[in-house]
C-alpha positions in Angstrom: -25.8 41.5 14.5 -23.9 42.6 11.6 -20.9 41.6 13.5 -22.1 37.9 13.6 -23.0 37.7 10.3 -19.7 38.9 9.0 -18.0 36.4 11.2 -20.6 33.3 9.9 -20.2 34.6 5.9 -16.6 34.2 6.9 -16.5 30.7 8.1 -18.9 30.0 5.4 -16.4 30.4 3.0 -13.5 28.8 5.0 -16.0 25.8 5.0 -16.9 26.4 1.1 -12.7 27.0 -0.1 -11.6 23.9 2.4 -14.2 21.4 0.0 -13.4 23.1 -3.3 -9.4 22.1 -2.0 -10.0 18.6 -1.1 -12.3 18.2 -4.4 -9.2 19.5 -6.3 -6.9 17.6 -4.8 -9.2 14.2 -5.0 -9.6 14.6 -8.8 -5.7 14.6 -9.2 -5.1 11.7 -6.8 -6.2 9.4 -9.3 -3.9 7.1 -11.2 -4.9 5.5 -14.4 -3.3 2.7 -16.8 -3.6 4.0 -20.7 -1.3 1.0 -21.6 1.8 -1.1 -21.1 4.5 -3.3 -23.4 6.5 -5.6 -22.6 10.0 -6.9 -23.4 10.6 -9.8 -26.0 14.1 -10.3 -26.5 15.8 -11.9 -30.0 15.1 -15.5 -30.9 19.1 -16.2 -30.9 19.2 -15.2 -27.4 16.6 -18.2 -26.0 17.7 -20.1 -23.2 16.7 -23.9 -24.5 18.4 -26.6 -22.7 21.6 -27.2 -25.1 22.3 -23.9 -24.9 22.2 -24.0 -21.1 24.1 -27.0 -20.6 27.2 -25.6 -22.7 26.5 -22.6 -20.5 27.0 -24.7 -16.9 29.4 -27.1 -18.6 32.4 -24.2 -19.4 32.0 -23.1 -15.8 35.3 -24.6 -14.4 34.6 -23.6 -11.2 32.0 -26.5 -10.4 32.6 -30.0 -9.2 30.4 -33.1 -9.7 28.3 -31.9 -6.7 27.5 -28.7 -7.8 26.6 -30.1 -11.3 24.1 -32.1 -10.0 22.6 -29.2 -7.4 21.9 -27.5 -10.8 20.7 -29.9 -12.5 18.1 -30.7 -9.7 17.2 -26.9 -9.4 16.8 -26.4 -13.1 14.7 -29.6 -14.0 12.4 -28.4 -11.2 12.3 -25.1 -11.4 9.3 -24.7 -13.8 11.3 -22.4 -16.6 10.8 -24.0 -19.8 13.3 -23.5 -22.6 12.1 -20.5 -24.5 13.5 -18.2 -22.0 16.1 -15.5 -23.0 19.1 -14.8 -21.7 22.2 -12.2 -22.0 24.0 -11.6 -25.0 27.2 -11.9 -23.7 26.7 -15.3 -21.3 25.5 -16.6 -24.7 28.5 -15.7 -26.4 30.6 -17.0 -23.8 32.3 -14.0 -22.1 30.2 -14.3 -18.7 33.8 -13.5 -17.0 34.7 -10.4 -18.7 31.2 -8.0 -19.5 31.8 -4.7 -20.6 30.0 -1.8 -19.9 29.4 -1.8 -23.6 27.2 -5.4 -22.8 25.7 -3.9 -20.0 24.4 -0.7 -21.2 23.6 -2.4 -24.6 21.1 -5.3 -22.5 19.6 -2.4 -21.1 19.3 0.2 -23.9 17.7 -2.8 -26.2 14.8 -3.7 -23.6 14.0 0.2 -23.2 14.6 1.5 -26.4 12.2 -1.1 -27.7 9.4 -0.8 -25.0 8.9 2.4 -24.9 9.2 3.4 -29.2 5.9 0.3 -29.1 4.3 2.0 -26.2 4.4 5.9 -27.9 3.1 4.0 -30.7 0.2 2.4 -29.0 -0.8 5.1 -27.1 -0.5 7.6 -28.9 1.6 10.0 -27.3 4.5 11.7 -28.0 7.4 11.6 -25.7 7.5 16.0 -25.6 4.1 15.3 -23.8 5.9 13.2 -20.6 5.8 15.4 -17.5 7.1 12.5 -15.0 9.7 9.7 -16.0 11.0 6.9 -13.8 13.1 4.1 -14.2 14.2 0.9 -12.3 17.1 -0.8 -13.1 18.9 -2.3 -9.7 21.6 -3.8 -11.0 23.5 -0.9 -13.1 24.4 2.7 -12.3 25.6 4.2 -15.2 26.9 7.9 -15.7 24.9 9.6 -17.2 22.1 7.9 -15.7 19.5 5.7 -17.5 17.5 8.6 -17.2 19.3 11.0 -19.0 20.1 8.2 -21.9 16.1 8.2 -22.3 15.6 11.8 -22.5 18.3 12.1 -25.1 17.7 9.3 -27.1 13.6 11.0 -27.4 14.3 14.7 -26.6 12.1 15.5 -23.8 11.3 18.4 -22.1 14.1 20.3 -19.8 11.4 20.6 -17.0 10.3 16.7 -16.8 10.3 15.1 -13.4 12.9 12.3 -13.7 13.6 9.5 -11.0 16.3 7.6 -11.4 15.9 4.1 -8.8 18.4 1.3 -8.6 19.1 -1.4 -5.8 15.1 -1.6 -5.2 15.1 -5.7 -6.6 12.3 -7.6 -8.3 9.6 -4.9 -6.1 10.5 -1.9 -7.6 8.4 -1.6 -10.3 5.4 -1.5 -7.6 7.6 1.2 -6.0 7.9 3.2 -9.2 4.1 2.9 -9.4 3.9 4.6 -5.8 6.0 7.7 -6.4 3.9 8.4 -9.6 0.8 8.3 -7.7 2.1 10.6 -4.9 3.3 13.0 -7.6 0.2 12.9 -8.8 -1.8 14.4 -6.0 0.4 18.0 -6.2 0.8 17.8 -10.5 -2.6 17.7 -12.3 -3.3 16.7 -15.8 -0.1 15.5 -16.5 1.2 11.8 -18.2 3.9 9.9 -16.7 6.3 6.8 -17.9 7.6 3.7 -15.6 10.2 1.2 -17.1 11.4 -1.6 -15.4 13.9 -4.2 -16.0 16.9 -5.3 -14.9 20.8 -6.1 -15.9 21.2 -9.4 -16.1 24.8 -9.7 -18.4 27.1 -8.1 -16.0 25.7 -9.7 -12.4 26.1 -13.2 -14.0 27.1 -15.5 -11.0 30.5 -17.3 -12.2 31.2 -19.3 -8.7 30.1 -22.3 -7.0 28.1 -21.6 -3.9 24.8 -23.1 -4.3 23.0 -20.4 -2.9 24.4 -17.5 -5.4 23.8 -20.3 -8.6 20.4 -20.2 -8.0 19.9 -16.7 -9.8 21.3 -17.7 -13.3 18.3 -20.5 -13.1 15.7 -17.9 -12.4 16.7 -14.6 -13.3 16.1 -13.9 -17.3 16.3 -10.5 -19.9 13.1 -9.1 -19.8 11.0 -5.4 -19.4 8.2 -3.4 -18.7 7.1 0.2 -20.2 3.8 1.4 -18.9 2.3 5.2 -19.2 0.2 6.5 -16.4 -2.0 9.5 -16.5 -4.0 11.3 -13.5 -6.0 13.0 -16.6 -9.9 12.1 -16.1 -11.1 13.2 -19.6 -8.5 10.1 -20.5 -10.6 7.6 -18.3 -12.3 6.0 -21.2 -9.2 5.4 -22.9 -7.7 3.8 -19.9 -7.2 -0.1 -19.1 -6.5 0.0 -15.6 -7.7 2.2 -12.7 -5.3 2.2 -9.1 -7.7 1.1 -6.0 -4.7 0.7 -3.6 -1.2 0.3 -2.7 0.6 -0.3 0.3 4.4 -0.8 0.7 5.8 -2.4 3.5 9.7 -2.7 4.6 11.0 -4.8 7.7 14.7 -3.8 6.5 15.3 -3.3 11.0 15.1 -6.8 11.4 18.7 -7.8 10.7 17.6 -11.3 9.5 15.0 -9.6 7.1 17.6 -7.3 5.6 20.9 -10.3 5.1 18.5 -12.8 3.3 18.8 -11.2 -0.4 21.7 -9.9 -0.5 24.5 -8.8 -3.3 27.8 -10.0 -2.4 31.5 -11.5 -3.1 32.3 -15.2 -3.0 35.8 -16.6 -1.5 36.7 -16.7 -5.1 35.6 -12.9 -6.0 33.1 -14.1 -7.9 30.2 -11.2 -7.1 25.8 -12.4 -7.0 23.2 -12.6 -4.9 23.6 -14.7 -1.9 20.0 -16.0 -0.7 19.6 -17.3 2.6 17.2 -20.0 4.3 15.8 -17.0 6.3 14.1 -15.6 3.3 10.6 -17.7 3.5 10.3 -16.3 6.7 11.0 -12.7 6.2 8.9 -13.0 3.0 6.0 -14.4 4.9 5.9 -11.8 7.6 6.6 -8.7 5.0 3.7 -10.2 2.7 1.6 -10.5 6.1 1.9 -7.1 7.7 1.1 -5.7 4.4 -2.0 -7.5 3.5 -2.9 -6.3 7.0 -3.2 -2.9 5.6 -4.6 -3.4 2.2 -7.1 -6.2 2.3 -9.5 -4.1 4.8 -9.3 -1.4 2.2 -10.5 -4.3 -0.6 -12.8 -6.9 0.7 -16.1 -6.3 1.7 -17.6 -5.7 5.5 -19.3 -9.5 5.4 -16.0 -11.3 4.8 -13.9 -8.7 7.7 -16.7 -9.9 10.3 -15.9 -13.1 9.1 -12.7 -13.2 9.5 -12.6 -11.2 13.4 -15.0 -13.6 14.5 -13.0 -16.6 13.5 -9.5 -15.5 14.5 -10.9 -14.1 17.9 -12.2 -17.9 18.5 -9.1 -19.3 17.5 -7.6 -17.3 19.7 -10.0 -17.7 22.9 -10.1 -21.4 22.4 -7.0 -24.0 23.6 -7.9 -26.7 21.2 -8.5 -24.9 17.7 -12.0 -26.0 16.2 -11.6 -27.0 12.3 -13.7 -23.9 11.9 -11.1 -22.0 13.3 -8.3 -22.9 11.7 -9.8 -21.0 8.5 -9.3 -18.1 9.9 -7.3 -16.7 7.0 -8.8 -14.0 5.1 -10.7 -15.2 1.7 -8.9 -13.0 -0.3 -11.6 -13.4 -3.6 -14.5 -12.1 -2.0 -13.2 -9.0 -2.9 -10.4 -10.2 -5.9 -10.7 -11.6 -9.5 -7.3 -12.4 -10.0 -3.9 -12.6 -8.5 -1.0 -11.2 -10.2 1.9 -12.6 -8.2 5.7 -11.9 -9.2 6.8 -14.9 -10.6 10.1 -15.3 -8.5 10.3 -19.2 -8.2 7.8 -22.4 -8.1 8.5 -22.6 -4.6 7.4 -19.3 -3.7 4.5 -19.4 -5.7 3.1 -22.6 -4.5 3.5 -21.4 -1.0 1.6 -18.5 -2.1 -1.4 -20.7 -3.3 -1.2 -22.9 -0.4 -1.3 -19.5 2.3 -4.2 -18.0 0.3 -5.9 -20.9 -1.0 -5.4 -20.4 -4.1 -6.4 -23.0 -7.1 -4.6 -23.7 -10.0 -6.2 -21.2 -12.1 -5.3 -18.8 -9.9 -1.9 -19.4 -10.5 -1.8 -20.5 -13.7 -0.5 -16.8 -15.3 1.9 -16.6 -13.0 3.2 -20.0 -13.3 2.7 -19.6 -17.2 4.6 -16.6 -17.3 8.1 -18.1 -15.7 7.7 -21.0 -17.6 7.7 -18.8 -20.8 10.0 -15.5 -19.7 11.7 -16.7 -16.8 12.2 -14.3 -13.5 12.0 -10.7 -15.2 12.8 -9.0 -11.6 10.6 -5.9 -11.3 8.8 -6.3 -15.0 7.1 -9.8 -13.6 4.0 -8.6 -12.5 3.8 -7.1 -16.0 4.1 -10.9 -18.2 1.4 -12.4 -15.8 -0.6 -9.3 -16.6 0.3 -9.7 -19.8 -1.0 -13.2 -19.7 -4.3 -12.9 -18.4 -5.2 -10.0 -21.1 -4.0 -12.2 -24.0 -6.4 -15.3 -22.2 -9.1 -12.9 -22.2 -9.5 -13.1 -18.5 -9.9 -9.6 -17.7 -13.4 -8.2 -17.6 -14.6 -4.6 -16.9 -14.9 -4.4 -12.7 -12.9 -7.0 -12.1 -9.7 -6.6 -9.3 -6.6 -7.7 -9.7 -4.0 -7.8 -6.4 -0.3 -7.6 -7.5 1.4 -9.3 -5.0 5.7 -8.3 -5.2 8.4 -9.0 -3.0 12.2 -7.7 -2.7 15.3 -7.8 -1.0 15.7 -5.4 1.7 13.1 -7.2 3.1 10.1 -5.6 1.4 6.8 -6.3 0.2 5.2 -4.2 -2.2 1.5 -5.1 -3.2 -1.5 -2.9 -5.4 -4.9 -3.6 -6.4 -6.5 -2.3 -10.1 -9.3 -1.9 -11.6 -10.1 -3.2 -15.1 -12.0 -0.5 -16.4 -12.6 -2.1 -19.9 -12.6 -5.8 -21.6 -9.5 -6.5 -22.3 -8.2 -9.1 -25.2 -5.1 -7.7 -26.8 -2.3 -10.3 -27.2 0.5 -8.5 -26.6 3.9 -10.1 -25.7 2.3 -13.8 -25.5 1.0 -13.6 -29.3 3.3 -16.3 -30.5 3.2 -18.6 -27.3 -0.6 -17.9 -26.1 -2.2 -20.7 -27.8 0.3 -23.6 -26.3 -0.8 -22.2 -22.9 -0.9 -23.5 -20.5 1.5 -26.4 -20.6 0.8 -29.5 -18.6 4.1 -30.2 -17.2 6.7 -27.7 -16.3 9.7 -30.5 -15.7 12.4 -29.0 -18.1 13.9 -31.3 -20.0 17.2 -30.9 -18.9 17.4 -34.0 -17.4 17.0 -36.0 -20.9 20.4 -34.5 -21.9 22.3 -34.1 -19.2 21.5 -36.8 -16.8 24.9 -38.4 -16.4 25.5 -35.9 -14.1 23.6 -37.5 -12.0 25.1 -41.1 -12.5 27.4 -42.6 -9.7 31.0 -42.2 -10.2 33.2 -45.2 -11.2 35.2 -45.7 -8.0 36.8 -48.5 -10.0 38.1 -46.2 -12.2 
């Protein structure tokens, strides 16, 4: 008898120390927003339209054609002209950067976001147990990293992550490996930066597909502190639900349509391929997969297996079963999708069925700031605070995609109103703008004219 009892006190407490583990490990697996700043660069660095045209115009390199291709792609390409660009393309030495321009692009977004984010939150940078930073365009020795931690004079014992080569995603990824550090370091604050080196990568050839960056691509930056800390809740803006990373780099078509490489004239960018609306469709697919049964309630996941199995069972699709799609806002507020490209985000709104005010911040936000790469997500965050959007219990989906092929997506909580202006304080009240046609075409239309063949 005493025999059994011995062995039941002892599986008693097996039982009793295996739920005071998991409790312990659940309260650290939290991951919680206590703020975020992002990037605005100088005035005398803005993009407007003369100061692009001189910038195409000195390119020697392009032909009548390849004037007009960008001229077409930047009239409708829905960046307005209050964008900013690198210091040195402005000051006309797009052929020759230094290292000097590139590590002084990056050091300015940083530097800057992250002395406004101690300031904000309220934390010094000796209190920063994890530090991570995504650049993918530079890899500088020392590292990024190590610039940081000297420049604010952290700890010896931080946890520092240096990414690069992770494309306009990676700030999503960044997210990810704080959250799993998380779960095995408790009580403890963590920084992400993201941004991206524009300067040095400038694309000084002619093929069409590697011009299309310098229309998109812009100087811009994201600092954001995380904490796992749950006596910090009420101080907190934002509360991780979910996150799901997905990466079809195996499929060789997948992995060769974003891709960094050398023209026939030397001249290095980013060579895009028709293939990438396809491998961004089935990346973006295979992840919602995962994360929307996590997000949206029972009624509307009945819905949707009922539906798709009659699509499926029937020859001749019924109109009822050609919604089969999931409707993501039964269980989403708002969508915070990286604003890569009109094109994309149309095709986004038109897949989701999403309405224009679903994609107005997004939209908004490339009109204003351009492509930002990884720090995106951030402006059209950004955006719907200053709007005064976001409302305590509302979701937001972050929806990010990047070459390799890879699509990275999260879902937060707003865990308190939210009205600060933020980066959009100057430009929030001419939002949104009724027509994103840039006026390049006013100026520089004679490209477009036929040539004199009498001439």
């Amino acid at each position: 008898m005493e025999l059994f009892v011995t062995i039941f006190l002892l599986f008693l407490y097996c039982i009793i120390f295996y739920l005071c583990k998991m409790a312990f490990q659940m309260r650290n697996q939290c991951c919680y927003m206590l703020g975020y700043v992002c990037y605005k660069a100088a005035e005398e660095t803005k993009l407007d339209t003369g100061t692009s045209g001189e910038i195409v115009l000195r390119n020697k390199n392009l032909g009548l054609e390849e004037y007009r291709f960008l001229l077409r792609t930047i009239v409708s390409s829905g960046i307005g002209e209050e964008t900013y660009g690198p210091r040195n393309v402005i000051a006309g030495r797009e052929e020759s950067p230094t290292l000097k321009d590139a590590l002084s692009e990056v050091d300015d977004v940083i530097f800057d976001t992250l002395d406004k984010l101690f300031a904000k939150a309220g934390v010094s940078p000796s209190e920063i147990d994890i530090l991570v930073i995504n650049v993918s365009m530079i890899s500088s020795a020392p590292s990024l990293l190590a610039r940081v931690i000297n420049r604010y004079k952290m700890r010896d014992d931080i946890k520092a992550f240096n990414l690069s080569g992770m494309g306009c995603s990676a700030s999503i990824i960044a997210v990810d490996l704080v959250q799993n550090l998380f779960k095995t370091h408790a009580n403890v604050f963590a920084i992400v930066v993201s941004s991206e080196s524009i300067g040095p990568n400038w694309y000084c050839g002619k093929e069409r597909s590697m011009m299309l960056t310098n229309c998109l691509f812009r100087i811009g930056g994201c600092s954001m502190l995380l904490t796992n800390k749950r006596s910090l809740r009420h101080r907190s803006i934002l509360m991780l639900k979910g996150l799901v990373r997905v990466h079809i780099g195996s499929f060789d078509e997948a992995y060769g349509c974003c891709m960094q490489v050398d023209d026939e004239q030397g001249y290095r960018g980013v060579f895009l391929t028709k293939g990438l609306p396809k491998a961004a469709a089935k990346a973006l697919a295979m992840n919602l997969r995962i994360l929307a049964p996590k997000m949206l309630p029972l009624k509307e996941l009945l819905r949707h297996a009922i539906l798709s199995y009659w699509r499926n069972k029937c020859k001749t699709a019924a109109p009822e079963a050609a919604k089969a799609g999931l409707n993501l806002k039964t269980g989403i507020e708002h969508f915070c999708i990286h604003p890569g490209g009109r094109a994309v985000i149309d095709a986004m709104g038109k897949n989701f069925n999403l309405n224009e005010y679903d994609l107005e911040p997004t939209k908004m936000t490339l009109h204003r700031f351009g492509n930002t790469s990884a720090a995106g997500l951030w402006y059209v965050l950004g955006y719907m605070e200053a709007k005064k959007r976001l409302r305590k219990g509302h979701r937001i989906l972050m929806i990010s995609l990047g070459g390799g092929f890879k699509c990275n997506n999260c879902v937060w909580e707003v865990l308190r109103d939210l009205d600060d202006y933020n980066v959009w304080k100057d430009s929030i009240d001419r939002y949104p703008v009724k027509s994103l046609v840039n006026p390049f075409m006013e100026k520089y239309s004679w490209v477009n004219q036929p040539v004199n063949q009498e001439a």
